[in-house]
N, C-alpha and C positions, 0 to 999 in steps of 0.2 A: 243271196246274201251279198253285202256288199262291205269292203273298209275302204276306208278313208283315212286322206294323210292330209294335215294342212300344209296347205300352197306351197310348192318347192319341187326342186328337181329328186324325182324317184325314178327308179329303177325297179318294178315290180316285175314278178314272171311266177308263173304256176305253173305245176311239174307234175303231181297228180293228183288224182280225186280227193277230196274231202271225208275222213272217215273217222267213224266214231261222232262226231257232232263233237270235236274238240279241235281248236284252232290257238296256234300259239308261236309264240317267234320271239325274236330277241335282237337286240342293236347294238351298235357300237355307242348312240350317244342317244341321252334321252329325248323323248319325242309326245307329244299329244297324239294317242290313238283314240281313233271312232270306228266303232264297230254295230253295223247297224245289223237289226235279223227280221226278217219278214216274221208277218205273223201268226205262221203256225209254227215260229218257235219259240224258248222263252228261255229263262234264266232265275228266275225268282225263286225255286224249290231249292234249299241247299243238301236234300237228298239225292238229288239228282245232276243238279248244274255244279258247276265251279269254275271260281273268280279269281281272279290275283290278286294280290294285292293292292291299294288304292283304285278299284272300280267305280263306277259312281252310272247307277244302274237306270235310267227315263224308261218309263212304259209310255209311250204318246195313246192318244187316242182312238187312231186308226190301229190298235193292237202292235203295231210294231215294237221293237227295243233296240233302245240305243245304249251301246255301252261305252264308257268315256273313261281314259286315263291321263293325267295329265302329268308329263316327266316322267314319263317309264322306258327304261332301259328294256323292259321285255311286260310277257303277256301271256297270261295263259286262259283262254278265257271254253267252256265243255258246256254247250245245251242241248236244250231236249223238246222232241215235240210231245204232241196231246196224246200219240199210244204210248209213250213210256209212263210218262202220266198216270195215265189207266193202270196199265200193268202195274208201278208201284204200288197203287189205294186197292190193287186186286189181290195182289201177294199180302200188302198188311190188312184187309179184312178175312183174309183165307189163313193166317196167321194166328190172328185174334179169335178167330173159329178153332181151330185147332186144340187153343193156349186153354179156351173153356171148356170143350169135352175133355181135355184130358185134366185139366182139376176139378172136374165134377165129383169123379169119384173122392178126391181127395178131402171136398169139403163135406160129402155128405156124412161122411164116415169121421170127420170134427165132432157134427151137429150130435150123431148118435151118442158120442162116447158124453155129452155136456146133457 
């Protein structure tokens, strides 16, 4: 993963690992952030990702994602790769399985009494 700052004296420094798949900061004055994510990750599901305010989201071609804020004081930006993915559409089909067997009984037991 990589961010980007336009042209200018910075001072960046990373202190430790990256976790959770959420990445966020804040400034003294506002600033055009670029946040680009390789692509086995993503941001599109808002069940799962989440954006700050004024995002403004590019999917390129080559799967990448670029995300862009322009005049933000700060940033909150939390993605996801393809097994979270998974795992959400597995929990909400295992959900929706669940949610049917147990109103079966409820509905057959409508049908009798009509």
């Amino acid at each position: 993963m990589a961010v980007t700052f336009a042209k200018g004296n910075y001072t960046i420094s990373y202190m430790a690992p990256l976790r959770d798949n959420n990445l966020q900061d804040a400034f003294n004055a506002p600033y055009q952030m670029n946040v680009s994510l390789p692509k086995e990750f993503d941001v599109r599901n808002p069940l799962l990702a989440g954006l700050s305010f004024g995002a403004n989201v590019t999917r390129n071609p080559d799967n990448t994602t670029n995300v862009r804020w322009d005049k933000a004081t700060s940033f909150d930006l939390r993605f996801y790769d393809q097994g979270r993915e998974q795992l959400l559409y597995l929990f909400g089909n295992f959900f929706i399985i669940i949610a049917i067997v147990l109103l079966m009984p409820y509905l057959s037991t409508m049908r009798k009494k009509e």
